[in-house]
C-alpha positions in Angstrom: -54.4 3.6 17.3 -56.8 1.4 18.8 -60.7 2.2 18.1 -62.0 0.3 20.9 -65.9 0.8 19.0 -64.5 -0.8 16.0 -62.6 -3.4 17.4 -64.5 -6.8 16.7 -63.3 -8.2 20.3 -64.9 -5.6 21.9 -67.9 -5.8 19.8 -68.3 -9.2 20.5 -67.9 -8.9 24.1 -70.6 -5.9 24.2 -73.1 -7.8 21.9 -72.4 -10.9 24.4 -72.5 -8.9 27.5 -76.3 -7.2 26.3 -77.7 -10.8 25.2 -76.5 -12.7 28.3 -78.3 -9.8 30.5 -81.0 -9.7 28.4 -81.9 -13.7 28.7 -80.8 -12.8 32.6 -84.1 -11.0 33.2 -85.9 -14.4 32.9 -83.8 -15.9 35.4 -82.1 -13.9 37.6 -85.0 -12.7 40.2 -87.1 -15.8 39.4 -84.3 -18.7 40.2 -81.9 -16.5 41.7 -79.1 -17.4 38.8 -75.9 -15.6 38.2 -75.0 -16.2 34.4 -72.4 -18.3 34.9 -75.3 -21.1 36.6 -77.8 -20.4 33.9 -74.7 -21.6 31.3 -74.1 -24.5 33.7 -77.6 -25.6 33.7 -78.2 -24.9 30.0 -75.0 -27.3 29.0 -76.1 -29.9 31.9 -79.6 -30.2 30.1 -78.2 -30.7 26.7 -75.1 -32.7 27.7 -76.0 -35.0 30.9 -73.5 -36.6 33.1 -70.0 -34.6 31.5 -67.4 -32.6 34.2 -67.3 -29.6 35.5 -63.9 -29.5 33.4 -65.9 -30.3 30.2 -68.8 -28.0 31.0 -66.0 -25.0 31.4 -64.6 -26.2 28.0 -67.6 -26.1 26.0 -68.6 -22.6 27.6 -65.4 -21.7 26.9 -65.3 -20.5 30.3 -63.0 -20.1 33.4 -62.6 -23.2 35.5 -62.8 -21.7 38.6 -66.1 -19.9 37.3 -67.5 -22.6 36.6 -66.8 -24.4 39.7 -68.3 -21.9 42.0 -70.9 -22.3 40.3 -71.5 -26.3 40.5 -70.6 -25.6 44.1 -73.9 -23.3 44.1 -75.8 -25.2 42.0 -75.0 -28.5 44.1 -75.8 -26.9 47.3 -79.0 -25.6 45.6 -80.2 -28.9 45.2 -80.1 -28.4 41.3 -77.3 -30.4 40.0 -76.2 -34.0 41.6 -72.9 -35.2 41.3 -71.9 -39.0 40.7 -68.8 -40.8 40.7 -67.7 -42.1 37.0 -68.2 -45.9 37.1 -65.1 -46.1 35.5 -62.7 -43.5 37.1 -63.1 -42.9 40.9 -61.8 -39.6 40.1 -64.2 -38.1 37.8 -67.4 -36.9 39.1 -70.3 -36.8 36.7 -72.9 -34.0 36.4 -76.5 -34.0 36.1 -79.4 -32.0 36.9 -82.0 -32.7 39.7 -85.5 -32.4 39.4 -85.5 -28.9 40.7 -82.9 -28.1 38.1 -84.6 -29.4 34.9 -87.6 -27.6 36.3 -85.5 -24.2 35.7 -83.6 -25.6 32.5 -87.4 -26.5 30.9 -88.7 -23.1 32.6 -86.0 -21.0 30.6 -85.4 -22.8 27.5 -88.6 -21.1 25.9 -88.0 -17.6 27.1 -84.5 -17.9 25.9 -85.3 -18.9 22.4 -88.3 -16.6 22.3 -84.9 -13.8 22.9 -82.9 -15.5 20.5 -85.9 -15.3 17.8 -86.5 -11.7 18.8 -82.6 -10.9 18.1 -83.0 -12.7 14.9 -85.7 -10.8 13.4 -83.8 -8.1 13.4 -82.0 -9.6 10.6 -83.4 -10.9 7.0 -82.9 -14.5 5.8 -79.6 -13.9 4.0 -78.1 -11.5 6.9 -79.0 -14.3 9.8 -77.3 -16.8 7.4 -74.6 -15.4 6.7 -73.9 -13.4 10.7 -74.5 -17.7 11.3 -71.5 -18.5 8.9 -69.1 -15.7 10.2 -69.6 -16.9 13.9 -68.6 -20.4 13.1 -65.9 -19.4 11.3 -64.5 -17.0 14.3 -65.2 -19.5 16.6 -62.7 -22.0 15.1 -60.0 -19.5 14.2 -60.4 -18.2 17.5 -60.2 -22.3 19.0 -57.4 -22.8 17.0 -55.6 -19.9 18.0 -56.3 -21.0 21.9 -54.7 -24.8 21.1 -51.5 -23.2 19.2 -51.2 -21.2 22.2 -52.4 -24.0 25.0 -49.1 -26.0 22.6 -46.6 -23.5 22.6 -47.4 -23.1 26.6 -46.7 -26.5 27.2 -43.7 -26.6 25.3 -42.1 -23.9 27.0 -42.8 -26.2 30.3 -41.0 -29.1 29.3 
């Protein structure tokens, strides 16, 4: 039988879920952000100029998520789009001024969250909760690419 409490997917999602709406507060009624544009901006600040494709990749997050939300976010005036010098297909993200003014605005009050989640942790506990993400994390990739692989097999 399934103990939903004790059942680390769950857990995850529930920790996630509390921290994501926490760090919210900062930018929700100030910028008028949904989550999903907050994770935009934060990747646009730190990675400059990828696609909306590889912004959904390294959030790990639905496509059409995160497509809305550069649709939003381009409308907003806070991310520019420019066409790839090199493939006429590809548009290229970046932030406007207006949206580094909210990435550099948030940045502080997210870490400040981060630090104040932390401290609820000793030295050893942080390192090692550290080392057991990064270890889920790439099970859990790997277990997406073996099925992304058997997917496409079945296609062809």
């Amino acid at each position: 039988m399934l103990k939903l409490e004790k059942f680390l997917p769950y857990q995850l999602s529930v920790l996630s879920n509390l921290m994501s709406h926490g760090i919210a507060l900062t930018y929700e009624e100030r910028f008028e952000l949904s989550v999903t544009e907050w994770r935009v901006i934060a990747i646009l600040g730190r990675h400059p100029g990828i696609t909306a494709t590889e912004v959904a990749r390294r959030a790990a997050m639905d496509k059409v998520a995160v497509s809305r939300a550069v649709s939003r976010l381009l409308s907003a005036g806070r991310v520019k789009r420019k066409e790839d010098q090199f493939d006429g297909r590809a548009r290229r993200l970046f932030l406007s001024l207006d949206g580094q003014y909210i990435h550099d605005t948030i940045v502080p009050a997210a870490l400040e969250f981060e630090h104040l989640m932390l401290e609820s942790l000793d030295e050893e506990q942080r390192r090692c909760f550290m080392a057991a993400l990064k270890l889920l994390t790439k099970a859990a990739q790997r277990h997406e690419r073996d099925r992304q692989d058997v997917s496409e097999a079945s296609v062809r």
